[in-house]
Z-matrix of the N, CA and C atoms (Angstrom, degrees):
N
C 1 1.451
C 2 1.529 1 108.60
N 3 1.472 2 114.37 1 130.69
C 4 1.256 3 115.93 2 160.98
C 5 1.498 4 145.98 3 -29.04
N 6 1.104 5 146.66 4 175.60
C 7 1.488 6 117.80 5 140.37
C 8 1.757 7 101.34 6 -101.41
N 9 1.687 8 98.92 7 169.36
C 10 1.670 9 105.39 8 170.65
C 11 1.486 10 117.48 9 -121.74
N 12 1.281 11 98.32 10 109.28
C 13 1.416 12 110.75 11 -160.81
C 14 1.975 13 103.60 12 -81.83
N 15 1.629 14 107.61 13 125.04
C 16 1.198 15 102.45 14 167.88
C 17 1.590 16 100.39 15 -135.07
N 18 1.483 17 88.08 16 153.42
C 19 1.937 18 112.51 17 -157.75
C 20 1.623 19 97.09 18 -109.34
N 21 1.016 20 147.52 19 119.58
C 22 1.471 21 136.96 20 177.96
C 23 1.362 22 121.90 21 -134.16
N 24 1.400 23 127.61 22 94.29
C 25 1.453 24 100.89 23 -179.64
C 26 1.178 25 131.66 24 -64.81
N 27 1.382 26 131.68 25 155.71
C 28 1.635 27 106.94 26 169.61
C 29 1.648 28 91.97 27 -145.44
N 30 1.588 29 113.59 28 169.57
C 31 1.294 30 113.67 29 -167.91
C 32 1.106 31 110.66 30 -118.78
N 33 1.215 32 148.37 31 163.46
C 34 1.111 33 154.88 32 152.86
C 35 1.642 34 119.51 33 -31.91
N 36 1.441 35 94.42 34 141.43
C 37 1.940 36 95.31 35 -176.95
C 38 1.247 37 107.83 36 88.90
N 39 1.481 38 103.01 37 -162.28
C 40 1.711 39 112.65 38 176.37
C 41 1.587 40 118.94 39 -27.08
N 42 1.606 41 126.09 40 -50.55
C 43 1.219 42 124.43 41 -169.41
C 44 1.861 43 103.74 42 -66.63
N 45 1.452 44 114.48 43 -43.17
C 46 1.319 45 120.84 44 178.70
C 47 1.712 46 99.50 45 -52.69
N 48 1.166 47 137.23 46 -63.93
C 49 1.226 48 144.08 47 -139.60
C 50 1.532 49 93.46 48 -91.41
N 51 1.407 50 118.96 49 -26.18
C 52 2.114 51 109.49 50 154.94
C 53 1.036 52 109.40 51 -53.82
N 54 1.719 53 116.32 52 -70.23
C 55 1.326 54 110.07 53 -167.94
C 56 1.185 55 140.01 54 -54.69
N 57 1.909 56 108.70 55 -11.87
C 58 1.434 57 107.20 56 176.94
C 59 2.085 58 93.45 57 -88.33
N 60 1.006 59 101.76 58 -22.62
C 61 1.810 60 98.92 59 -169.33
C 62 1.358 61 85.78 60 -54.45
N 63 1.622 62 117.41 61 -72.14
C 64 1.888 63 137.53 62 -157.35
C 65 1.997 64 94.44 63 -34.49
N 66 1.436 65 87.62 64 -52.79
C 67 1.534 66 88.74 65 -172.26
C 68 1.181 67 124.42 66 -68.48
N 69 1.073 68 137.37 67 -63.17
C 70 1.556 69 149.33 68 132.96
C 71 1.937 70 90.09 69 2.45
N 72 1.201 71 142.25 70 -117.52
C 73 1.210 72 142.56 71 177.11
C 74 1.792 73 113.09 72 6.82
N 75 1.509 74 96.92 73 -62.09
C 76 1.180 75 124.51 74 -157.91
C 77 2.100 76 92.96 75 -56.58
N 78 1.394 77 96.19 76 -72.80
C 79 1.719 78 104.56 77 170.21
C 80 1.399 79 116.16 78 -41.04
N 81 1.001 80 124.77 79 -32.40
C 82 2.058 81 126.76 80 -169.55
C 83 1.628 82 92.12 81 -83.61
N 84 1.408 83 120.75 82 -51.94
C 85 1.319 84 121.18 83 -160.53
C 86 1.870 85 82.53 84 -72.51
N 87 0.788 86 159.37 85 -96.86
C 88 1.733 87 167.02 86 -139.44
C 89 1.310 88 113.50 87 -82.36
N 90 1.445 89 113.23 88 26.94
C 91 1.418 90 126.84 89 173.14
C 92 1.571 91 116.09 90 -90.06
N 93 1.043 92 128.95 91 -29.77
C 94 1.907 93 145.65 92 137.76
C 95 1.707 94 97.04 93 -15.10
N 96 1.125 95 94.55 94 -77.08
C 97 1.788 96 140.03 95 -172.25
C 98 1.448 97 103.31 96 -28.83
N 99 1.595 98 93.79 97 -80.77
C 100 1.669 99 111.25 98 174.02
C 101 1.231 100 92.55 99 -38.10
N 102 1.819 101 120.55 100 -97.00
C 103 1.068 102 116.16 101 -144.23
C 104 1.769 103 129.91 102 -37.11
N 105 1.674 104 113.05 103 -40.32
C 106 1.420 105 107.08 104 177.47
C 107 1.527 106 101.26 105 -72.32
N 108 1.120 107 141.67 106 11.06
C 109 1.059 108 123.48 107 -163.58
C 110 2.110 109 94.57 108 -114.75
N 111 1.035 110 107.07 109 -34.24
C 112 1.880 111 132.61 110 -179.66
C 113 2.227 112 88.73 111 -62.51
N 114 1.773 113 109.28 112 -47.21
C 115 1.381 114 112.72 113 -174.03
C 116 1.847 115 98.97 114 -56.84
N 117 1.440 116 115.24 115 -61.04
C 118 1.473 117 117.92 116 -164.19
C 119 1.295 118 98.82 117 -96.29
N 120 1.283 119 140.47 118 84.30
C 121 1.571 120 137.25 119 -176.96
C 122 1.634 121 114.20 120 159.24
N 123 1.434 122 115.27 121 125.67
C 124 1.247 123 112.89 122 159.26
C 125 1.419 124 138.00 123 -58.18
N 126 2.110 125 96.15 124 -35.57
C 127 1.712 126 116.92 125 -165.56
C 128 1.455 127 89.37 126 -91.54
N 129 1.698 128 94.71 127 148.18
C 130 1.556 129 102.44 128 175.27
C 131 1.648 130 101.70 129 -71.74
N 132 1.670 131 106.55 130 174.86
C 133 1.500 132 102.84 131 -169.52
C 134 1.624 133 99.50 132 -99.15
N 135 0.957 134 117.02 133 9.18
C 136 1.486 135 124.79 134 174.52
C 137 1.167 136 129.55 135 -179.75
N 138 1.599 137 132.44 136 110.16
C 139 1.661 138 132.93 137 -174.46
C 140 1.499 139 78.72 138 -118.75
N 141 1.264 140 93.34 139 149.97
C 142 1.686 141 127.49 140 169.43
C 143 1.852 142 109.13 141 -118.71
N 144 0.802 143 119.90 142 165.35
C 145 1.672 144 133.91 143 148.04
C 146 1.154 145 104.55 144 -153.38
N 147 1.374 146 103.68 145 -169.57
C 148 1.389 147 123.95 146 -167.32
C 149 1.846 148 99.76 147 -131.98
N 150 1.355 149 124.53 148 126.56
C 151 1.513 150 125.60 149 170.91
C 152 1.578 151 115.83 150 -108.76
N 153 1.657 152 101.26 151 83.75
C 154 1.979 153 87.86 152 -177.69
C 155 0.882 154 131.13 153 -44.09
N 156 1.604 155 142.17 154 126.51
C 157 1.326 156 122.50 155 165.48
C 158 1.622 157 102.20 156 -98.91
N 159 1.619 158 101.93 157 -156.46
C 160 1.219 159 121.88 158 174.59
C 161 1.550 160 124.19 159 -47.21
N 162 1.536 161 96.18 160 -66.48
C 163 1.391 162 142.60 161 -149.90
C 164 1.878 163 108.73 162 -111.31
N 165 1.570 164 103.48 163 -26.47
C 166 1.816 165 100.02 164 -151.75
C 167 2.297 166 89.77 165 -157.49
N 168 1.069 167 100.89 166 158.32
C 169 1.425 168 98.27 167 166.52
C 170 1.433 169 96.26 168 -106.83
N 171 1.498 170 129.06 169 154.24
C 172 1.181 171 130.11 170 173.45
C 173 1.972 172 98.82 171 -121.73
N 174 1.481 173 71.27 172 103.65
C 175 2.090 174 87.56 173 161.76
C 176 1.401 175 109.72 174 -76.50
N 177 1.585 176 93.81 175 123.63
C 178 1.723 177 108.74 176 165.42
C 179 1.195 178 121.76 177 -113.52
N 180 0.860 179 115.11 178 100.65
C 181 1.761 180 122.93 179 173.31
C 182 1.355 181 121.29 180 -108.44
N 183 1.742 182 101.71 181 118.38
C 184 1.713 183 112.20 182 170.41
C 185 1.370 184 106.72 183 -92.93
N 186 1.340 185 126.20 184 136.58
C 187 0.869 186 134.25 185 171.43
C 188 1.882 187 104.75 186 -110.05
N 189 1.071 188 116.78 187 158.37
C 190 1.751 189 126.52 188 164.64
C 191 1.505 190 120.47 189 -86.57
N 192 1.378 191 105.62 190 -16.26
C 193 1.614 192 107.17 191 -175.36
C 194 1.374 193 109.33 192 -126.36
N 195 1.418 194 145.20 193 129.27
C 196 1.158 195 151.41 194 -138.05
C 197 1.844 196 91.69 195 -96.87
N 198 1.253 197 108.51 196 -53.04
C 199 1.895 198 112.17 197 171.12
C 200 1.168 199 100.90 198 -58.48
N 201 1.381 200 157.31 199 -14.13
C 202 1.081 201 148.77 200 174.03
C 203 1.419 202 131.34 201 -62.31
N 204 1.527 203 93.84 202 -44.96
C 205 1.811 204 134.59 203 -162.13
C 206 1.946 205 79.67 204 -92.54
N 207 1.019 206 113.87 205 -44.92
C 208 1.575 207 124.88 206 -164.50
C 209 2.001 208 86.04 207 -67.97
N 210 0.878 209 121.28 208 -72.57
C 211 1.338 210 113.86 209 175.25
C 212 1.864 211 148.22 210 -66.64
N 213 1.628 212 63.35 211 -5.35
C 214 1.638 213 68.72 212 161.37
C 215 1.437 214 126.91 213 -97.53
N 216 1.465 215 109.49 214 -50.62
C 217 1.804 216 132.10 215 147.76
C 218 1.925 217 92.44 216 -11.41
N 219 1.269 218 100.17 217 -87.43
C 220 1.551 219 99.72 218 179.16
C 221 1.824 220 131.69 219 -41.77
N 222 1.142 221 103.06 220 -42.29
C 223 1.566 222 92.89 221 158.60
C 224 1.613 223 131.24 222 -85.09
N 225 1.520 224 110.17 223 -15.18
C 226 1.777 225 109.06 224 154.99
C 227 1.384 226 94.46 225 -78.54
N 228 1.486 227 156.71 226 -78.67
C 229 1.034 228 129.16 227 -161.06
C 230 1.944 229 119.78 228 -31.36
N 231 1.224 230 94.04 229 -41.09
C 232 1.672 231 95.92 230 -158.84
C 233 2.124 232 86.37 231 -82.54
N 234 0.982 233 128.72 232 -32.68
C 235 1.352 234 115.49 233 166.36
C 236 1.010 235 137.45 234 -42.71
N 237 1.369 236 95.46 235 -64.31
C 238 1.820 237 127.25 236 168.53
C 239 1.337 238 127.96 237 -19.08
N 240 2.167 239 87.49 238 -66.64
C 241 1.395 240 94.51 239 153.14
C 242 1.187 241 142.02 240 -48.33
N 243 1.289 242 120.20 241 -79.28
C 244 1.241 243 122.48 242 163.12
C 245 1.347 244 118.67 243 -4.43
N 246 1.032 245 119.32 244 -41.34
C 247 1.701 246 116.55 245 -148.40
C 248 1.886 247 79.03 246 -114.56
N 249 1.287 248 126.30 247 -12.55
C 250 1.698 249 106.28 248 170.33
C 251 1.519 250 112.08 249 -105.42
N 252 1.811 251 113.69 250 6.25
C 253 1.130 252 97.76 251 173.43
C 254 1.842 253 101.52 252 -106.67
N 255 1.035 254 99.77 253 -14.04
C 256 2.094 255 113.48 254 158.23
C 257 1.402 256 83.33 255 -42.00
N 258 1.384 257 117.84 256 -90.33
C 259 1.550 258 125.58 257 -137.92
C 260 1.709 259 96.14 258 -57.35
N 261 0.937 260 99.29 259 -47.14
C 262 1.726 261 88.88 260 -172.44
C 263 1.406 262 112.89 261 -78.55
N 264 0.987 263 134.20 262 -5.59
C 265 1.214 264 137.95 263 163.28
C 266 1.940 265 118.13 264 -68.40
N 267 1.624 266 91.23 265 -44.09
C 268 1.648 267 88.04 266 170.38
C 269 1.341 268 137.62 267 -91.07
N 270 1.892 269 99.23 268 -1.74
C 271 1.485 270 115.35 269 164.01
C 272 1.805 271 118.04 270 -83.91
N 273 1.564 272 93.82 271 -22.50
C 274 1.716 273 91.42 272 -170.76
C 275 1.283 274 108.15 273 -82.27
């Protein structure tokens, strides 16, 4: 099996401090998961880093399972929001 490479920027502040919540969540809920997966497998079922940029940190996360990467994408999307229709809600 491949790995599934995801690239994410995230910014400093509030958006940083989702993505560690989203993630954090994300690991407790797929910790079952991991583990049979840590029993039949050499590769961990998920490494992250962090890529500083300039402007943004870019989160990289490999995942081992393609539904995995597929479900996580979907709960930072559905976070994300949230937290950009917050912000625009308290600027408008």
């Amino acid at each position: 099996m491949s790995d599934v490479v995801v690239k994410l920027p995230v910014h400093d502040g509030e958006e940083a401090q989702l993505f560690g919540s989203v993630l954090n969540t994300f690991i407790e809920r797929c910790s079952p998961r991991a583990e049979l997966w840590a029993a039949n497998s050499d590769a961990p079922y998920l490494m992250v880093r962090s890529d500083p940029q300039p402007d943004v940190e870019m989160k990289v996360l490999i995942f081992q399972e393609r539904r995995a990467a597929a479900d996580f994408l979907r709960e930072w999307a559905k976070a994300l929001a949230g937290l950009t229709a917050q912000v625009t809600y308290m600027l408008g």
